[in-house]
Backbone as numpy.savetxt, mean C-alpha at the origin, in Angstrom:
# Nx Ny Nz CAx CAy CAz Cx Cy Cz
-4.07 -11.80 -11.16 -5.15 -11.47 -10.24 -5.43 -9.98 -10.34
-6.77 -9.72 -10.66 -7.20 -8.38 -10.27 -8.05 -7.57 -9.54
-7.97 -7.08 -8.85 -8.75 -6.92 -7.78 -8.24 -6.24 -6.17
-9.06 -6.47 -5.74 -8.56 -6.11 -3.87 -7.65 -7.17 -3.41
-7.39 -7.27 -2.32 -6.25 -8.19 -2.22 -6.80 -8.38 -0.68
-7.16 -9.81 -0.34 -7.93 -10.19 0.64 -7.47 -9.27 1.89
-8.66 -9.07 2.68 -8.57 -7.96 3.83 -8.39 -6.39 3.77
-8.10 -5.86 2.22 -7.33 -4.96 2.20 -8.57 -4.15 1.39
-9.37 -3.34 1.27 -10.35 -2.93 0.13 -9.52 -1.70 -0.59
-9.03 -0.82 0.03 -8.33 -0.16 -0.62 -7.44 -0.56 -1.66
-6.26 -1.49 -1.10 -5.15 -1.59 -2.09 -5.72 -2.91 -2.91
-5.35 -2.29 -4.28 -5.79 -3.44 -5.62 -4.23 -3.52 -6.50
-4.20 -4.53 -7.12 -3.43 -5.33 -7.77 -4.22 -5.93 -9.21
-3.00 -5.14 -10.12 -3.45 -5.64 -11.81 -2.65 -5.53 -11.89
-1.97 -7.04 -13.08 -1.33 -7.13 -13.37 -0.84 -6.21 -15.09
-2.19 -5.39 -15.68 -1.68 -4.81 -16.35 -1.64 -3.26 -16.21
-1.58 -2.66 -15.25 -1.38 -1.57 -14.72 -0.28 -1.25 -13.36
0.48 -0.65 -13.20 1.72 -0.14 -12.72 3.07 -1.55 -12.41
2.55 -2.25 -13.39 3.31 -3.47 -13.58 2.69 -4.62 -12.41
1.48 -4.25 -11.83 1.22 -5.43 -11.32 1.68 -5.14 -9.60
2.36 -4.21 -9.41 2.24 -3.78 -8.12 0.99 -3.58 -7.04
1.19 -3.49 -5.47 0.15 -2.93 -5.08 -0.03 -1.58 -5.48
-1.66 -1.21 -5.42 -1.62 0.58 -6.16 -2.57 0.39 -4.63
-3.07 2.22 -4.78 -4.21 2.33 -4.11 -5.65 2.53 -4.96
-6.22 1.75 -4.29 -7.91 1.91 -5.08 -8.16 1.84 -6.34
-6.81 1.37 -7.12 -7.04 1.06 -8.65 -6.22 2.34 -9.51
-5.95 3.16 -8.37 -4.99 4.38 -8.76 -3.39 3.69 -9.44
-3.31 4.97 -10.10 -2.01 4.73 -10.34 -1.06 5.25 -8.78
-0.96 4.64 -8.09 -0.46 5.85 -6.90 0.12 4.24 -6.53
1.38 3.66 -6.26 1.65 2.47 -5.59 1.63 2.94 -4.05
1.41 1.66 -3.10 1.30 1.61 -2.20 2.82 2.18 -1.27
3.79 1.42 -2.15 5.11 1.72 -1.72 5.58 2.95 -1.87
5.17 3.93 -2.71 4.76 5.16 -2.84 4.38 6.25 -1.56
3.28 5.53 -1.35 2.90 6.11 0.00 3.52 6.35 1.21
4.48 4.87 1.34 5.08 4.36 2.47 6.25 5.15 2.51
6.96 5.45 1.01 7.98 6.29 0.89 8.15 7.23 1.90
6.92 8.23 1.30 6.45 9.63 1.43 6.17 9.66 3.38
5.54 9.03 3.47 5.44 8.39 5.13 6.87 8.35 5.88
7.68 7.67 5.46 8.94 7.27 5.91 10.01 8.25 6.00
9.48 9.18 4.56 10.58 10.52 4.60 10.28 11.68 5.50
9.34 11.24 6.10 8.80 12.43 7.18 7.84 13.03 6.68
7.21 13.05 5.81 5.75 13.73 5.27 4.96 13.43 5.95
3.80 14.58 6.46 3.27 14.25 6.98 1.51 14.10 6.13
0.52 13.86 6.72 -0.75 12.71 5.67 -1.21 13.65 5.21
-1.05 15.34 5.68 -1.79 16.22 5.20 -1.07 17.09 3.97
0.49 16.53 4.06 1.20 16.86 3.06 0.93 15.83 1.54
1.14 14.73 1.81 0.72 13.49 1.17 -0.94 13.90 0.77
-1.41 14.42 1.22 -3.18 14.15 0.55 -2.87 15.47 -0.19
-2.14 16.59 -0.13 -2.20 17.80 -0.57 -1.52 17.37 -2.13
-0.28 16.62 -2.27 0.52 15.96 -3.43 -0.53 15.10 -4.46
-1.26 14.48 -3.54 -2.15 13.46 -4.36 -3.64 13.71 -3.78
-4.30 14.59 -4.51 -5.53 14.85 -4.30 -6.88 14.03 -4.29
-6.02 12.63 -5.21 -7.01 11.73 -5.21 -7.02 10.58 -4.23
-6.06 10.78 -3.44 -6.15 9.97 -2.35 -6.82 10.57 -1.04
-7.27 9.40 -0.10 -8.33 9.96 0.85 -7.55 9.07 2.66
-7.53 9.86 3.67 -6.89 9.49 4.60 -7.27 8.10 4.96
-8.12 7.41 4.64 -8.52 6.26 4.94 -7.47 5.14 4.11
-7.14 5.98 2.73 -6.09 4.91 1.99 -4.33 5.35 2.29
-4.20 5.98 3.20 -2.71 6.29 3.98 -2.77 5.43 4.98
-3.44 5.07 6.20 -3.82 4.00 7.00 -4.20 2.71 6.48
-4.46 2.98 5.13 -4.84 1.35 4.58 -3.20 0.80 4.34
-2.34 1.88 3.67 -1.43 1.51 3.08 -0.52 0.44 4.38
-0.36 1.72 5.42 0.57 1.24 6.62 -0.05 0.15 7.22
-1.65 -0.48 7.25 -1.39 -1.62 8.04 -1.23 -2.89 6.87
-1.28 -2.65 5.45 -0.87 -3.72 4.21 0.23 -3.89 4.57
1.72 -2.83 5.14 2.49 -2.54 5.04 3.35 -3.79 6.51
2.70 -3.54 7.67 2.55 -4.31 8.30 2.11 -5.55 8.61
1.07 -6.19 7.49 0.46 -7.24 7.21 1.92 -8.30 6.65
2.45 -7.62 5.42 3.26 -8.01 4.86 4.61 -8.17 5.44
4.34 -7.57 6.78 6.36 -7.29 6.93 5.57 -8.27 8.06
4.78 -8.86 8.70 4.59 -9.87 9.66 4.42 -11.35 8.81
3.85 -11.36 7.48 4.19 -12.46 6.80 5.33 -12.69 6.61
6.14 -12.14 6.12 7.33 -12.62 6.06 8.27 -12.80 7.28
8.02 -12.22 8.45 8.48 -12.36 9.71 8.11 -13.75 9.87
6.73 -13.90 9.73 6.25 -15.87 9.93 6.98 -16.54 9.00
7.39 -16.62 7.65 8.05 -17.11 6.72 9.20 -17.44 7.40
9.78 -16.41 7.42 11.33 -16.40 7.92 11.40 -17.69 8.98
10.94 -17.38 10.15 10.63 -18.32 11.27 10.61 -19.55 10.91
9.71 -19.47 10.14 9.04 -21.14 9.57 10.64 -21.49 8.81
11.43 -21.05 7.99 12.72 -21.98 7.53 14.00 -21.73 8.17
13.86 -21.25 9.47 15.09 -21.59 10.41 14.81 -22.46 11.14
């Protein structure tokens, strides 16, 4: 699959570019990347300063994919206990 990834316009997925991970916007920049940088205490204005080609709208895209995904699998989980 290549493309946006339903709901999400920012984050895209190819499978022949950064191995098929989520990226942002077709960037080489993975999503999990972002979340890193987020998580280690960076703050968005440090993060946009590192990656110039990213835009604050795709730091907020990342964290609610980020949340999308950690509530799917929260429903998953549920569903086989």
């Amino acid at each position: 699959m290549t493309g946006t990834i339903a709901n999400f316009e920012r984050v895209t997925m190819n499978p022949k570019q950064m191995g098929g991970v989520p990226c942002v916007r077709g960037l080489r920049i993975p999503v999990a990347t972002v979340l890193r940088m987020l998580g280690g205490g960076m703050s968005h204005a440090e993060i946009l300063a590192d990656y110039p080609d990213l835009e604050e709208e795709d730091i907020r895209e990342c964290l609610r994919f980020a949340a999308a995904s950690a509530m799917e699998r929260e429903i998953g989980a549920s569903l086989s206990a």
